[in-house]
TIKOLBA-919154 format. One record per atom (N, C-alpha, C): atom name; x, y, z; residue number from 1. Coordinates in steps of 0.2 Angstrom, whole numbers, always signed. Atoms other than C-alpha are relative to their C-alpha. Layout:
BEGIN
<'CA'; <X; Y; Z>; NUM>
...
//
This chain:
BEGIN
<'N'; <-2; -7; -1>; 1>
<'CA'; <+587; +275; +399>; 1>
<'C'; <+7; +1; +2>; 1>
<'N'; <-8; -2; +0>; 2>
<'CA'; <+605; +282; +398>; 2>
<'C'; <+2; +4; +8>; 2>
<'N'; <-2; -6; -7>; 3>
<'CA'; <+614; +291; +416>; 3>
<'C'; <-4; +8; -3>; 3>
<'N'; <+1; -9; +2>; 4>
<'CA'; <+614; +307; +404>; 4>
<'C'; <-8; +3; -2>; 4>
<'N'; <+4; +1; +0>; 5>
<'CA'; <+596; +303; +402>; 5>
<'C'; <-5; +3; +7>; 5>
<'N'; <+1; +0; -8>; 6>
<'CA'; <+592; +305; +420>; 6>
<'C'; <+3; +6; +3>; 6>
<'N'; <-1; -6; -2>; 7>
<'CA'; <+602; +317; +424>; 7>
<'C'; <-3; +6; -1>; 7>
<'N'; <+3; -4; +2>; 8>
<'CA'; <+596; +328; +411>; 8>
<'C'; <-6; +2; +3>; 8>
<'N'; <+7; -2; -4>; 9>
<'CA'; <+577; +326; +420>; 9>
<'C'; <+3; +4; +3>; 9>
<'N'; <-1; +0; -7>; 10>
<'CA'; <+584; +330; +435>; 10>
<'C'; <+2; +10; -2>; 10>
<'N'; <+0; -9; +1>; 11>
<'CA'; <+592; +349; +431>; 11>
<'C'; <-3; +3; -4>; 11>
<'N'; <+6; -3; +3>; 12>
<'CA'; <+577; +354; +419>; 12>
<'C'; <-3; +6; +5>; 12>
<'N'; <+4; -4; -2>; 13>
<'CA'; <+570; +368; +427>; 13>
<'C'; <-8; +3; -4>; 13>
<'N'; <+4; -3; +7>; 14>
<'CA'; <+554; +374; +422>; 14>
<'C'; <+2; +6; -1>; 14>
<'N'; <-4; -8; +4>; 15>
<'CA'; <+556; +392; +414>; 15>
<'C'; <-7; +4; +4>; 15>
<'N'; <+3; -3; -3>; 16>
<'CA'; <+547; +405; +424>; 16>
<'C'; <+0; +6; -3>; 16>
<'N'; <+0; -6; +3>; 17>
<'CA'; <+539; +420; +417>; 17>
<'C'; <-1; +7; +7>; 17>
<'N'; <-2; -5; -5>; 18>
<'CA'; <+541; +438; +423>; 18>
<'C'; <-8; +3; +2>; 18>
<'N'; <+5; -5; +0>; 19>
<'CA'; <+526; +447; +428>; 19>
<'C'; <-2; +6; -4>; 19>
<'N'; <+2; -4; +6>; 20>
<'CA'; <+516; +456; +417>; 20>
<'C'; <+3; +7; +4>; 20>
<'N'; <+0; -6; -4>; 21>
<'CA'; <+520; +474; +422>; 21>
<'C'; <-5; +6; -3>; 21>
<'N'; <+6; -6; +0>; 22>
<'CA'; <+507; +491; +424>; 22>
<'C'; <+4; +5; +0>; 22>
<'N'; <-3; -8; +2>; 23>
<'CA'; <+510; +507; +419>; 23>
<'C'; <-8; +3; +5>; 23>
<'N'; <+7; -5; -1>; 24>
<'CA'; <+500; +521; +431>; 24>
<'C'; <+1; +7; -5>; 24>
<'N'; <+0; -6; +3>; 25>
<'CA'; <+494; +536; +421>; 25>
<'C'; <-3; +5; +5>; 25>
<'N'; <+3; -6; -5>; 26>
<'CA'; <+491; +553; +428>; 26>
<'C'; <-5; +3; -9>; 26>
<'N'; <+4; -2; +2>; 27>
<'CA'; <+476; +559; +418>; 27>
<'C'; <-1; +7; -1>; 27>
<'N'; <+1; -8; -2>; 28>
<'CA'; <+473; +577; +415>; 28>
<'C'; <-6; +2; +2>; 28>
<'N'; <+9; -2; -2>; 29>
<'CA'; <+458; +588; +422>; 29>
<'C'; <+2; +7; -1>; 29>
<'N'; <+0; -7; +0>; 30>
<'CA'; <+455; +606; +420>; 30>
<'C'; <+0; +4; +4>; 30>
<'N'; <+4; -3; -5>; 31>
<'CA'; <+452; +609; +438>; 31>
<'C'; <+4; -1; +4>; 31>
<'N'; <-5; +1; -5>; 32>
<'CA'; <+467; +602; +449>; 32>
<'C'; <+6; +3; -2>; 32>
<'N'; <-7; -1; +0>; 33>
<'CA'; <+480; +613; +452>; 33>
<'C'; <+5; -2; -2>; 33>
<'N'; <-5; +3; +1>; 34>
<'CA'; <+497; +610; +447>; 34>
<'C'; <+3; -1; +4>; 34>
<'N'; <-1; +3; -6>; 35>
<'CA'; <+505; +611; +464>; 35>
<'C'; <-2; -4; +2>; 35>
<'N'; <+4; +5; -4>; 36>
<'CA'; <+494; +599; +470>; 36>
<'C'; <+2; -5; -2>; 36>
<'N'; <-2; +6; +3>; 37>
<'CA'; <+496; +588; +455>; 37>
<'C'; <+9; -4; +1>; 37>
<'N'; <-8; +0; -1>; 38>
<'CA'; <+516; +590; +459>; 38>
<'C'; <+1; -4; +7>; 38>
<'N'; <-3; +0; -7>; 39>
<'CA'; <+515; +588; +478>; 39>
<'C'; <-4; -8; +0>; 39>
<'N'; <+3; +9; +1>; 40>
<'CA'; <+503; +569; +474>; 40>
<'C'; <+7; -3; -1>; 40>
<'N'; <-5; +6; +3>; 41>
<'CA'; <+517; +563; +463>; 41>
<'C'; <+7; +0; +5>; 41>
<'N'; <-5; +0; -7>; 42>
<'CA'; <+530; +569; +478>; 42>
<'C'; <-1; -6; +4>; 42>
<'N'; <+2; +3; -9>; 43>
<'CA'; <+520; +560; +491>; 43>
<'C'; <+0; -7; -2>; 43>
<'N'; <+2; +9; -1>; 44>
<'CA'; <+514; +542; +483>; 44>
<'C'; <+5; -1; -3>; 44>
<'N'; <-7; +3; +3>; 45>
<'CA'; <+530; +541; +469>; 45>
<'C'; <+6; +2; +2>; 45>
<'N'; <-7; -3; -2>; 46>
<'CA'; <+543; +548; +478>; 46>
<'C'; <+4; +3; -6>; 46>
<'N'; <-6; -3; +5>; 47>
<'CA'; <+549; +560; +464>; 47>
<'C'; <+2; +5; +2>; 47>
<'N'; <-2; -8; +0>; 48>
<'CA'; <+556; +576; +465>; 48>
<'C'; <-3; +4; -2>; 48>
<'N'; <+4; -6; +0>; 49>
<'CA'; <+551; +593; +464>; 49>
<'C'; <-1; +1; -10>; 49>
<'N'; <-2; +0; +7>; 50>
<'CA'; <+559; +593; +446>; 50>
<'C'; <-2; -7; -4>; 50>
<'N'; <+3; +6; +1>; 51>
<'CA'; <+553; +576; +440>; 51>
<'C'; <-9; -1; +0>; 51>
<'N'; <+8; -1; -4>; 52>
<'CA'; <+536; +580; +447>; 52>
<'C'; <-4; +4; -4>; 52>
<'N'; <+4; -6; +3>; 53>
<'CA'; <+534; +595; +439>; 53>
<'C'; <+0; -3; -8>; 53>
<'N'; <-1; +2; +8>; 54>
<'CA'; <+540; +586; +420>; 54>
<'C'; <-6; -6; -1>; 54>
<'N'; <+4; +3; +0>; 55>
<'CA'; <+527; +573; +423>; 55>
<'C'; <-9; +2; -2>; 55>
<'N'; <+8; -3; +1>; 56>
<'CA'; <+512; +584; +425>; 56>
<'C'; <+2; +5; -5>; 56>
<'N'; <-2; -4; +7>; 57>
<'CA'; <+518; +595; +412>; 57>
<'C'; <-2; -4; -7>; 57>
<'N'; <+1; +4; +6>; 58>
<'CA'; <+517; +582; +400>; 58>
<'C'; <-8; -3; +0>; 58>
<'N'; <+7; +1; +0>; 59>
<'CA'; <+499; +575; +404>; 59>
<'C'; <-3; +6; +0>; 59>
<'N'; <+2; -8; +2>; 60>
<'CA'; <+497; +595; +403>; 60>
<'C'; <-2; +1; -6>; 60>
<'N'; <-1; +0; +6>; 61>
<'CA'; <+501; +594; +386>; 61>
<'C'; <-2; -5; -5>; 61>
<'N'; <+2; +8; +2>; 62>
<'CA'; <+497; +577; +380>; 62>
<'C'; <-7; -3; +2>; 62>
<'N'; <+6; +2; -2>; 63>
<'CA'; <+481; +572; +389>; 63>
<'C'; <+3; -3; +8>; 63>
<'N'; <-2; +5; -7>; 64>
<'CA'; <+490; +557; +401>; 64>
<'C'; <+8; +0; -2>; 64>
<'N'; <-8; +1; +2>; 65>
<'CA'; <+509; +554; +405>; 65>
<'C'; <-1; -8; +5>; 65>
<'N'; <-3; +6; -4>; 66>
<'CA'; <+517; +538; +412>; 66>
<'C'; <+3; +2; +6>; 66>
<'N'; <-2; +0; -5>; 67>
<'CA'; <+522; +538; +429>; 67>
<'C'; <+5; -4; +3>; 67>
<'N'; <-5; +5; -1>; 68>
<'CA'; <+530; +522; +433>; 68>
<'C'; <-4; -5; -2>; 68>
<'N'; <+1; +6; +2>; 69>
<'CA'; <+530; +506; +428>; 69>
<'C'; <+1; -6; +3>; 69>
<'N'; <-2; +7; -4>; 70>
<'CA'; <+529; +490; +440>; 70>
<'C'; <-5; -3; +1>; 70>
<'N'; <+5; +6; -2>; 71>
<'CA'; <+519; +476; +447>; 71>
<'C'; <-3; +1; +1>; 71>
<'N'; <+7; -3; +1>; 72>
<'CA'; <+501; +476; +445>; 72>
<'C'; <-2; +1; +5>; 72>
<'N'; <+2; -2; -10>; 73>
<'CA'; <+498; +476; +464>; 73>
<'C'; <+1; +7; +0>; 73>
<'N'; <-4; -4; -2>; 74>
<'CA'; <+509; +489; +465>; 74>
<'C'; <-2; +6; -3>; 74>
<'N'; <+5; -6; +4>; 75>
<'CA'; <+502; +500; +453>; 75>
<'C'; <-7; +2; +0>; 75>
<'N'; <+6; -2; -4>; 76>
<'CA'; <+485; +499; +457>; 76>
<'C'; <-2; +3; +6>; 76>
<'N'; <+2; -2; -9>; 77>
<'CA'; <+487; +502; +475>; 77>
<'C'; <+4; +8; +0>; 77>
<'N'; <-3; -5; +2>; 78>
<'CA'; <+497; +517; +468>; 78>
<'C'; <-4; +5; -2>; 78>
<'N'; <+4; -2; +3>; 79>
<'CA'; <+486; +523; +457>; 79>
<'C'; <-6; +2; +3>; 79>
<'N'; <+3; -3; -6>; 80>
<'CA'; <+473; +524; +471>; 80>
<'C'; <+0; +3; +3>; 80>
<'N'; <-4; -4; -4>; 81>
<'CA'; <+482; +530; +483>; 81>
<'C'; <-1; +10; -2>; 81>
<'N'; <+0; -8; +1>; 82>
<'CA'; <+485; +545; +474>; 82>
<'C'; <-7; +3; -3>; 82>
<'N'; <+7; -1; +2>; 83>
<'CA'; <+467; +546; +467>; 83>
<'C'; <-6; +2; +6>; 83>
<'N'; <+2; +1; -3>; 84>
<'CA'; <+461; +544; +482>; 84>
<'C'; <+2; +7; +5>; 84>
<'N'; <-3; -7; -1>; 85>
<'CA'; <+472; +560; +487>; 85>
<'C'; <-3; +4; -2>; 85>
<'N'; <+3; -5; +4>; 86>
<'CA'; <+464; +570; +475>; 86>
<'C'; <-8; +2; +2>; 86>
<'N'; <+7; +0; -5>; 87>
<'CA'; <+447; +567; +483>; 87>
<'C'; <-2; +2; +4>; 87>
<'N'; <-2; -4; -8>; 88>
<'CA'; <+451; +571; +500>; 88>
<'C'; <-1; +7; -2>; 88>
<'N'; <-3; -7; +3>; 89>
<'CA'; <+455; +587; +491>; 89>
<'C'; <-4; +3; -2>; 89>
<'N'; <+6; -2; +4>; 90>
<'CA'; <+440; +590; +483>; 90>
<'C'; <+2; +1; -7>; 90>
<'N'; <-3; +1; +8>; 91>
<'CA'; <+449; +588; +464>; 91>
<'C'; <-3; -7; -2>; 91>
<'N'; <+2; +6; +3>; 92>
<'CA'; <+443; +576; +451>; 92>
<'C'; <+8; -4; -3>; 92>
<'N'; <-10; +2; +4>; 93>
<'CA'; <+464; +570; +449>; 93>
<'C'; <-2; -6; +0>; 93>
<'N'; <-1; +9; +0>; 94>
<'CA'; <+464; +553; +442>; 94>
<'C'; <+7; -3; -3>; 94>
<'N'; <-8; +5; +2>; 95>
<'CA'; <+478; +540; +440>; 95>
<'C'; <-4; -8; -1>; 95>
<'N'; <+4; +4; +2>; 96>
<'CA'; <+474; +525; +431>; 96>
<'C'; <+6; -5; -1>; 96>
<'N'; <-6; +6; +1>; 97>
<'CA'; <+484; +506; +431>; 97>
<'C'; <-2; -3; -6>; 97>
<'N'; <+0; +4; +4>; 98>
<'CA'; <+485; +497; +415>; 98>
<'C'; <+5; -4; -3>; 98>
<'N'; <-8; +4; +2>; 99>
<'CA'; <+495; +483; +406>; 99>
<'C'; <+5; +3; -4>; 99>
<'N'; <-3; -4; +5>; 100>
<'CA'; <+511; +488; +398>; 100>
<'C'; <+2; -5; -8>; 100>
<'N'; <-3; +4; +9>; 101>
<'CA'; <+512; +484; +378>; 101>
<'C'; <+6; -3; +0>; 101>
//
């Protein structure tokens, strides 16, 4: 075996992949206010009033919208979180983590 043989092992790194990443969805329901739906994505995604309001609008319209997209932990625990606001509430509001295509 040659130096350049050796060396080469030597700075090989293995190749590391990214995290899969999750997308939550907000759900729509018949029965949960919009303010309400608005003041969740305030409180667990930190968005804006206006951000907030285009979100549920679209799962208005649509059925489900995308909220954010990040680490699967991170999306779960989100995704609960705010589900779990809705409950307290007495609303059926669901947010749902799954993997992104």
């Amino acid at each position: 075996m040659s130096d350049n043989d050796v060396a080469a092992k030597r700075l090989t790194k293995p190749k590391l992949e990214r995290p899969k990443l999750y997308k939550v969805l907000l759900v729509n329901d018949d029965f949960t206010p919009r303010e309400f739906v608005v003041m969740v994505l305030k409180a667990v995604f930190r968005m804006g009033e206006e951000a907030g309001y285009r979100v549920m609008m679209t799962a208005h319209k649509l059925g489900t919208s995308v909220v954010v997209v990040c680490a699967k932990d991170v999306a779960e625990t989100k995704a609960k979180e705010a589900t779990d606001l809705g409950k307290e509430a007495g609303f059926p509001l669901l947010f749902t983590a799954e993997p992104e295509e």
